[in-house]
Structures are given as C-alpha cells and as structure tokens.
C-alpha positions in Angstrom: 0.0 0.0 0.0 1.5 3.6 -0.8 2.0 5.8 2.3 -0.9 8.1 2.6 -1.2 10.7 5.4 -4.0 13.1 6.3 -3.6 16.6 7.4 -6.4 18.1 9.0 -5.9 22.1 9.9 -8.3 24.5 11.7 -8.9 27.7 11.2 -9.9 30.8 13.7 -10.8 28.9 16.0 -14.9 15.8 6.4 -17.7 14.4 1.6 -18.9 14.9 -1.9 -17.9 12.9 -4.4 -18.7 13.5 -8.5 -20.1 10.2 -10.0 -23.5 8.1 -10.6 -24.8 6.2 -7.6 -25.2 2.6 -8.3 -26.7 0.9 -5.2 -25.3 -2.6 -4.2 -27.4 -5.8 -3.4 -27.7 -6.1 0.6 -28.1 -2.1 0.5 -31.7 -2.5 2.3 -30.9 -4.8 4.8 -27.8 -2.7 6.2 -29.7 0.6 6.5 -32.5 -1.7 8.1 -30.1 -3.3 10.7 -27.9 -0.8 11.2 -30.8 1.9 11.2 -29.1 4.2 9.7 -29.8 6.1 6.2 -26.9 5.3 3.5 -25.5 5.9 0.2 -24.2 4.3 -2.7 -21.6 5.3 -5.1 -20.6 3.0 -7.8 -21.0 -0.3 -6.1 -19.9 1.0 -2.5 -22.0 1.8 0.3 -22.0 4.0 3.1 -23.7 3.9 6.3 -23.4 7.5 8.6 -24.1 7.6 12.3 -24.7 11.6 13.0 -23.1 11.8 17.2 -26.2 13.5 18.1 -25.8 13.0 21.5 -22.3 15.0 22.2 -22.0 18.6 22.7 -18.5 19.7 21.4 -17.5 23.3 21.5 -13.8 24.7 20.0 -13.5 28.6 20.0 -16.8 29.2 20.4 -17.9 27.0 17.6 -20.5 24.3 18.1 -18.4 21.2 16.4 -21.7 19.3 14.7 -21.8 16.2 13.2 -21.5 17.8 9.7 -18.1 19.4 11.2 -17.0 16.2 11.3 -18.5 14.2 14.0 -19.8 11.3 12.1 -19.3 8.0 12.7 -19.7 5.8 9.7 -18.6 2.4 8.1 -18.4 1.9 4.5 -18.8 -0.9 2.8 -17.2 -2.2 -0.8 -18.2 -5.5 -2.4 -15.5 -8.0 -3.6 -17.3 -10.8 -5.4 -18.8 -12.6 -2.6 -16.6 -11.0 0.4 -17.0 -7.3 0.8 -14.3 -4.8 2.3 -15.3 -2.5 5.4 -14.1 0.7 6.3 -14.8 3.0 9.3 -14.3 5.7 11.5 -15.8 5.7 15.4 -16.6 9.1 17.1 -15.5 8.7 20.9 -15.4 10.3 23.9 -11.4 10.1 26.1 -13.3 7.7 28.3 -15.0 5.5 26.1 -11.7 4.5 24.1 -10.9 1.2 25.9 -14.0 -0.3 26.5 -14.9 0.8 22.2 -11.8 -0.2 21.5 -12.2 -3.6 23.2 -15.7 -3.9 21.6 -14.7 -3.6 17.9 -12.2 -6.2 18.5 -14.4 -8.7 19.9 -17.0 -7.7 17.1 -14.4 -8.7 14.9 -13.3 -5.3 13.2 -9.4 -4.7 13.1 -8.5 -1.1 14.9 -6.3 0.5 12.2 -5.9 3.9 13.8 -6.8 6.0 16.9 -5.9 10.0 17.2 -7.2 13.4 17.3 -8.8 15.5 14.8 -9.0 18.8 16.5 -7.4 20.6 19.1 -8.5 22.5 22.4 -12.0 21.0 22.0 -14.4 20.2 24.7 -15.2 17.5 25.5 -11.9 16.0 24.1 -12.8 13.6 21.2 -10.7 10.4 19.6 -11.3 9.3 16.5 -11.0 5.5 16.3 -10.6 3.6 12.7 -11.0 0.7 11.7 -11.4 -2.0 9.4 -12.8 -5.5 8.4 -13.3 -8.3 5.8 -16.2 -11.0 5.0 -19.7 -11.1 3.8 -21.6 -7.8 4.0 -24.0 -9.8 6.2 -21.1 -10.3 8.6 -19.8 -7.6 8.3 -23.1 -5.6 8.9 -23.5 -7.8 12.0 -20.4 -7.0 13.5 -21.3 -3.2 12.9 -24.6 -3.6 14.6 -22.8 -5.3 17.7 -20.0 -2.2 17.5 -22.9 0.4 17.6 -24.7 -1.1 20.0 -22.0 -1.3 22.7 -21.4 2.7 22.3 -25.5 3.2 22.4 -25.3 1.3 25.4 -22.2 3.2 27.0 -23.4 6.8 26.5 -27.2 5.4 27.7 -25.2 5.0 30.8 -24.2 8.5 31.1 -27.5 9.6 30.4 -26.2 11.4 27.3 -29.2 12.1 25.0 -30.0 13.2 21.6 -30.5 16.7 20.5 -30.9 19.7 17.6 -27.4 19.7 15.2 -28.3 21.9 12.4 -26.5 25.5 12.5 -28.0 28.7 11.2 -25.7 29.2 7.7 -24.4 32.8 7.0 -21.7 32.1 4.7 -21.8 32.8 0.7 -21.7 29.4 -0.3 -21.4 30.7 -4.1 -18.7 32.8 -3.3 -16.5 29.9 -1.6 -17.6 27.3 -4.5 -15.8 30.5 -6.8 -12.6 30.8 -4.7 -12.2 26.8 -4.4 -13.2 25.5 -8.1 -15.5 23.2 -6.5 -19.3 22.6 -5.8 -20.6 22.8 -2.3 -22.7 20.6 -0.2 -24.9 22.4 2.5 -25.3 20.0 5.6 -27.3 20.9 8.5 -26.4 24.6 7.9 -22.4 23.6 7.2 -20.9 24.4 4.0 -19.0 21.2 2.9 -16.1 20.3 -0.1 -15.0 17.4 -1.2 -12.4 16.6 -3.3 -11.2 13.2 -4.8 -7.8 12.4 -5.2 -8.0 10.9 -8.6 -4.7 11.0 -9.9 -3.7 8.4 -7.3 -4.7 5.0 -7.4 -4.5 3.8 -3.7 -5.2 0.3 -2.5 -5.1 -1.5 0.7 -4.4 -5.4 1.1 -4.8 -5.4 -2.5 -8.0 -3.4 -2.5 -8.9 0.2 -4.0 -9.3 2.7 -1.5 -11.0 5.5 -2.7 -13.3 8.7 -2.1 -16.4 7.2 -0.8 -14.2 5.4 2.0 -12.0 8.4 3.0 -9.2 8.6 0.2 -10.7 12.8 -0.2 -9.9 15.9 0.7 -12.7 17.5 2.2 -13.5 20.8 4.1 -16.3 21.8 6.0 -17.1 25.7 7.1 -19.9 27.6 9.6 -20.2 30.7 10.4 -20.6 34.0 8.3 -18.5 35.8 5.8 -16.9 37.9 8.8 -16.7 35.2 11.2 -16.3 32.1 10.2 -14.4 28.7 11.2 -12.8 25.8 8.7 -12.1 22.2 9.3 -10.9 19.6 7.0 -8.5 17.1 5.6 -6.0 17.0 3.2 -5.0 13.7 1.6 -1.5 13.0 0.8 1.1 11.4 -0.5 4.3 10.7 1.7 6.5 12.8 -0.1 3.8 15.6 -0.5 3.2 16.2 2.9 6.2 18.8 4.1 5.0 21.2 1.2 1.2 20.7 2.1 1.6 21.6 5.8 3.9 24.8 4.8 1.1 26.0 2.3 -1.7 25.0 5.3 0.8 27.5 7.5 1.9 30.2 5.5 -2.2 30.4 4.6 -2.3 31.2 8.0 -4.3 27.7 9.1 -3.7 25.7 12.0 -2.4 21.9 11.7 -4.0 20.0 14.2 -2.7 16.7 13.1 -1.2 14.5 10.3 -1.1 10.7 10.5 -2.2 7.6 8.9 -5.4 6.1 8.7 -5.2 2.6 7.4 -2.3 -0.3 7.8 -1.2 -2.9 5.6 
C-alpha cells in the first residue's frame, strides 16, 4: 500500500464525491439493521451515524456532526466478500472499553488520534477496518454500535438539535475553491477526490467514498467564520502541504495515517 497521510488544519478557532450512484445488493438490509440512512456510489456503500448525543464546543464553535463528527462504516463488495471501512466518534473515556468492543466484534483497529485541538469535551477518533460477507460484516457493525448506544445510555447522554443557522456565501466559496458545495445541516462542505492516485489496501482500491478525499467543512458568516478539514497525501507531498496550510495562516492540528497494511 503507498503511504498516505492526512492533514487536518483548523482555522480561527470531512464528503462529496462526482459520480453516478449505483446501489449494491444487501443495501436495504444494512440501513434496516444498522438503522441508519446510507449511500451508494458505484458499487460501495456507506452507512453514517450523526453523534447527536455530544456537545463539542472549539472557539466558540459548536463542532456538529457535519463538522466532522460522524461515525460511519463503509462498505465495498469483492465478489462474494466485501471490504469495510470505518471511523468511530469517541469520547477520552470511552476509548478502551470501544476499542475492546470492535475487537471482539471482529473489526481490526487500524488507527486512533485526534482530529481537532482544544475541543471540549476531548474527542478520539478510532478507525478501523474488516473483511467477510456484508451480512457479517453488517452484523459486526450492529454489535459495534450497539455497545457505544449502550455506553453513552449510561451516562445519560441524550440526543439533540445539530443543524446550524448558515451565514456564509456558499457561491462565493464554491468560486474561490473551483468546487461545488454541499450544505449540511447549515455547514458548508467540499469534497475533493484524489483521482490522480490510485491507492489500494491489502490489494484493494481505496478510494473517495471510504475516505481517500480531501474535504473541508465551514460555519459561520462571511466575517466570522471557522474551517475544518482534511488533506489527503502522499508521503512525499506532505512537508509542502503543511507549509502551504501555514503560511495560509491555518492551524495543523494533526497528520497521520489512517489505514495499515
């Protein structure tokens, strides 16, 4: 697998992809199990969890679920095995016992680390991965999400309101970044797929719909506004990328790895 790092910077104080749907077999039955809503993207699926149920504040800014607190798995059909991908939205506390969960579900852990700084509560982003039959694999997702519903039920951390009021020129930023926006829940979001790289793990493609993207996500209003996102990169790319991020006058936060093999 070639080296890929992500760079995620902030600012003051992750996607969109171009491409027809095409909406695998099994699609149903995962968003009924899982009950979650999904989407499909030429043969691959995607399953987001929205973290409704945590209050995160950084500079003032509310840190929603479309600023980049979703949890999600993703998964990408091989013939009669599938390939899954994921990221876990935790709480500091709730890292071991998570952590222990996915294993014994049967998911591999393929990364752990931050993606912002000086938030609050602190939040740990937990990756991971898997192989076998999307019925498995859905199975061992249901047994992963359940454990964390159960966790938070026992902190009495509820569910509530996510969408933010939107005061931004989302024209004028889709003019300054030669890209088309996606408004969620009030945030202005980018993506941008990395298509002159052709990235695979264990022998498999990795690509947008799975993570492989840049992406960037903004609130606020044209005079006050906030930015978080990540850059995807090559090993040898990265020094340049986090001196452009810098001398732009954005805020690293964190560059690392987010698969193994």
């Amino acid at each position: 697998m070639r080296h890929v790092f992500l760079v995620f910077p902030l600012l003051f104080c992750a996607c969109v992809t171009v491409g027809g749907p095409k909406r695998p077999s099994g699609a149903d039955a995962v968003e009924a199990l899982l009950k979650a809503r999904g989407e499909a993207f030429s043969g691959e699926f995607k399953v987001s969890v929205p973290q409704t149920e945590l209050r995160v504040w950084l500079d003032g800014f509310s840190i929603t679920p479309a600023m980049g607190l979703p949890t999600w798995l993703a998964f990408s059909p091989q013939g009669r095995v599938a390939t899954a991908r994921g990221v876990v939205v935790l709480l500091e506390s709730e890292v071991g016992p998570i952590q222990r969960a996915a294993l014994a579900a049967g998911f591999s852990v393929t990364a752990l680390h931050n993606h912002f700084l000086r938030e609050a509560p602190k939040i740990v982003f937990m990756h991971i991965g898997g192989r076998g039959s999307v019925d498995e694999l859905t199975d061992q997702a249901k047994r992963l999400l359940g454990a964390i519903t159960e966790l938070r039920r026992g902190k009495g951390l509820q569910s509530g309101p996510t969408h933010l009021v939107n005061g931004l020129d989302g024209p004028a930023l889709e003019n300054i970044l030669g890209v088309k926006a996606k408004i969620v829940e009030g945030v202005v979001k980018f993506g941008i797929e990395r298509l002159d790289v052709e990235l695979t793990d264990h022998g498999y493609p990795v690509d947008a719909m799975i993570g492989f993207n840049t992406s960037m996500a903004f609130q606020g209003t044209m005079k006050k506004a906030a930015v978080a996102g990540a850059f995807a990169m090559l090993e040898g790319e990265a020094e340049g990328v986090v001196r452009a991020l810098t001398d732009g006058g954005l805020e690293v936060v964190g560059m690392h790895n987010e698969m193994v093999g």
